[in-house]
N, C-alpha and C positions, 0 to 999 in steps of 0.2 A: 436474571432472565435466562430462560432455556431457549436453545435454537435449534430445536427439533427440524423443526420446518422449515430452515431455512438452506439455500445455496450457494455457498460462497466460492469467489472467485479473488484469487489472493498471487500478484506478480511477483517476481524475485523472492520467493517465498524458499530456497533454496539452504539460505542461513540465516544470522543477522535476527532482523529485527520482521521481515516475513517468516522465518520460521517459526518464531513466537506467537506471531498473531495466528498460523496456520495451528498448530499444538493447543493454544488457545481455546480457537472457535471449536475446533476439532471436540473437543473437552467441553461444550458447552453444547454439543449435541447437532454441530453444525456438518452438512454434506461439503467439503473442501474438494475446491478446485488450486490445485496447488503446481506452477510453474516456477524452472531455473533456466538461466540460460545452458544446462550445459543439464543433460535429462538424469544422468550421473546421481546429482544434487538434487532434485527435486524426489527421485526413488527413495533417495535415504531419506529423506522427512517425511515422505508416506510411510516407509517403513517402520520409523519412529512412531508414529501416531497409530498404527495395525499396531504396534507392539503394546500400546495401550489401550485395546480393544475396541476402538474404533474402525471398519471398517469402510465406512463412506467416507474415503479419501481416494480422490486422484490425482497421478502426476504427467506432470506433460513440459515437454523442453518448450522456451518462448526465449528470444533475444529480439531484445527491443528496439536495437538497431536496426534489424531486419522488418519492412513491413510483410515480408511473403510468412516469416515464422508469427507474426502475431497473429495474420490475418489465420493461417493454420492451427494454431490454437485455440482461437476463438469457435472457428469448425470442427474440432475434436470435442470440445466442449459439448457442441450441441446434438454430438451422436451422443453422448452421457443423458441430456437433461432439456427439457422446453423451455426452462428459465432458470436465470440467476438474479438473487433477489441483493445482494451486494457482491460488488465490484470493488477491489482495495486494489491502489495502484501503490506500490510501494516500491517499485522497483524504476531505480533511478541509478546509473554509474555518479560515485561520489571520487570527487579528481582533485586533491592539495595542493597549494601553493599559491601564494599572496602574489609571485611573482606571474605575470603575465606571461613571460617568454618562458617559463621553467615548464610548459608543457608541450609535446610535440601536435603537430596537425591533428593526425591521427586522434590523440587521443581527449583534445577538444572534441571534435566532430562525434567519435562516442560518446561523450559524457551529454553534449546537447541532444542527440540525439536519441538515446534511451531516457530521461528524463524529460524532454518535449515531446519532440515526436512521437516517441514511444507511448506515451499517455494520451494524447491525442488521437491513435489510433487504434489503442487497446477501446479506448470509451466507444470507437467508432463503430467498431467488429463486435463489441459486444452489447453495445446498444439493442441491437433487436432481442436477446434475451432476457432484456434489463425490464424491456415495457412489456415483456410477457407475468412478468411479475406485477402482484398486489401490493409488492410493500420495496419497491427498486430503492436502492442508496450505492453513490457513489464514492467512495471515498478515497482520497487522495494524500499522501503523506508528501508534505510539499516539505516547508523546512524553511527556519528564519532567517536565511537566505531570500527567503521568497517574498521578502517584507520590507516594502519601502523605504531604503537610509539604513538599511540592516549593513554592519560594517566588522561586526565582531569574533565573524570565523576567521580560518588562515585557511578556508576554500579556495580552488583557482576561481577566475573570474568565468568561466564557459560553465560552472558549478551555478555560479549567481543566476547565470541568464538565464541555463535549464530551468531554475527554479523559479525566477519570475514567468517565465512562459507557463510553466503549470499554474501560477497563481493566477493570469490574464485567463487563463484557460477556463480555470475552474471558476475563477467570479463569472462570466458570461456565462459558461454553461450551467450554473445555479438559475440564472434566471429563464432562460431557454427552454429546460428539460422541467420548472415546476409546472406550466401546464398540464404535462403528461405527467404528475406525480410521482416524476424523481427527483431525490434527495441529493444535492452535492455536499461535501462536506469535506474540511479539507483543515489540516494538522497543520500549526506553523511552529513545531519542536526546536529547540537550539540542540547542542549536543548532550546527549543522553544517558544513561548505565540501563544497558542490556543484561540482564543475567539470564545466565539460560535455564529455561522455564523447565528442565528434569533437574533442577539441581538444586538441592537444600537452598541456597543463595536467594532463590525465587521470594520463598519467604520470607529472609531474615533481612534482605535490603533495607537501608534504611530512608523513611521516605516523609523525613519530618521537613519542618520548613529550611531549615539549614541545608537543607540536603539537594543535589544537582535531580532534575527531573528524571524519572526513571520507565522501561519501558511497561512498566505494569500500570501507569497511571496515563500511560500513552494506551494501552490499551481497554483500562476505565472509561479514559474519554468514549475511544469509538462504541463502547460496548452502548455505555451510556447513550449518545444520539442516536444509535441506529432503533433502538428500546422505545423513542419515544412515538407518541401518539403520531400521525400520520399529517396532521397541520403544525405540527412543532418542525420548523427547517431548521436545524443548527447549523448555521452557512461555514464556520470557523472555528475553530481554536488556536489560539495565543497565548505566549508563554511568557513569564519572567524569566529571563535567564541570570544564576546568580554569576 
C-alpha cells in the first residue's frame, strides 16, 4: 500500500524504533510529522529522509514530560496541515531494573510520565486534527509490559505501570473515539531487533519462526491495520515471546 495521502504524526521518533517507522512511512509516500525530545535528534532524521528524496518531512522538539511542549507541538503541527490521518505514540522513557529501589524519584516520575501522561495528552492535543481526517488511526506502541501477569522483562516497576496506563488508556479510548470513526490500535511487542532501516541488515535479518520478533514485522503489523477497510477495527496485537 502507498500513502501518498496520508499524514503522519510519529513521537520520539528521534532514534530507536520511531526512526524506523518515520524512514518507513516516509518511503511509502507518507507526509511525517516527526518529534524528539531534544529538536537536535529529530533534524537528523528529517535530514536522513530529504536525503532519500522525500521532502514532506517535518521536525519538531516534543518532551513528553512537559505538557506545555506537547501541547506546542501539536500547534506547530497544525500551521503545517488541517489533519493528521495517524497518530503513532511511540514515545515512552524505557527505565531497568527488577529492583524497586534501584531507581531515583526523578527518574520514576519521567519514565510514568512520558509513557502516561504523555500519551494521554499527545491524543488530547491532537485529537482535533485526528477527526478532521477521513480515515483517523491511532496507534500506540505499548509493550508486554502492558499485559496483564506479564512478568518476564527486567523493566523497573514505574516501566510496568507507564505501560498499563497506556493499555487502560487505549482499551477505553477504542471504544470512546469509534463513534467518531477513529481507529485505536495498540502493539503489545516483548523485546525486539531493530536494525537500522539504511543498512543492508534491514534485509538480511532473519525472521523465521526460531527467530526473536523484529522491528520490520512490527512495522508489517501497523502497516497492515491501518490498510484495512474502514469497519475493520484492529483493537490489538499480541506477541509470543520466545
Amino acid at each position: 500500500m502507498k500513502f501518498d495521502n496520508h499524514r503522519v504524526v510519529i513521537t520520539a521518533a528521534g532514534r530507536d524504533f520511531g526512526r524506523t517507522l518515520a524512514i518507513r512511512l516516509a518511503d511509502l509516500g507518507a507526509e511525517v510529522f516527526l518529534s524528539a525530545r531534544s529538536l537536535a535528534a529529530a533534524e537528523r532524521v528529517r535530514d536522513e529522509i530529504r536525503d532519500r528524496g522525500h521532502e514532506r518531512v517535518h521536525a519538531f522538539v516534543c518532551d513528553l514530560t512537559d505538557p506545555a511542549s506537547i501541547s506546542d507541538f501539536a500547534s506547530s503541527v497544525a500551521h503545517h496541515t488541517d489533519r493528521v490521518d495517524i497518530l503513532i505514540n511511540n514515545g515512552s522513557r524505557y527505565l531497568h531494573g527488577p529492583d524497586l529501589q534501584s531507581a531515583s524519584d526523578t527518574d520514576i516520575i519521567d519514565t510514568i510520565a512520558s509513557g502516561a501522561t504523555g500519551t494521554v495528552l499527545t491524543v488530547k492535543h491532537f485529537l482535533p486534527l485526528l477527526l478532521n481526517s477521513d480515515k483517523p488511526d491511532v496507534v500506540t506502541m505499548v509493550s508486554a509490559c502492558g499485559t496483564a501477569g506479564h512478568h518476564r522483562s527486567d523493566a523497573h516497576d514505574a516501566f510496568y505501570a507507564a505501560k498499563s496506563a497506556q493499555a487502560g488508556f487505549t482499551e477505553i479510548l477504542s471504544k470512546r473515539l469509534r463513534p467518531q470513526g477513529v481507529r485505536v490500535i495498540s502493539l503489545y511487542p516483548p523485546d525486539f531487533d531493530n536494525a537500522d532501516p539504511l543498512s543492508a541488515e534491514w534485509e538480511t535479518t532473519p525472521r523465521d519462526s526460531k527467530d526473536p520478533l523484529t522491528a520490520q514485522s512490527l512495522v508489517d503489523c501497523i502497516l497492515f491495520a491501518v490498510a484495512q477497510p474502514r469497519d475493520c477495527f484492529i483493537k490489538e496485537f499480541h506477541f509470543e515471546q520466545v
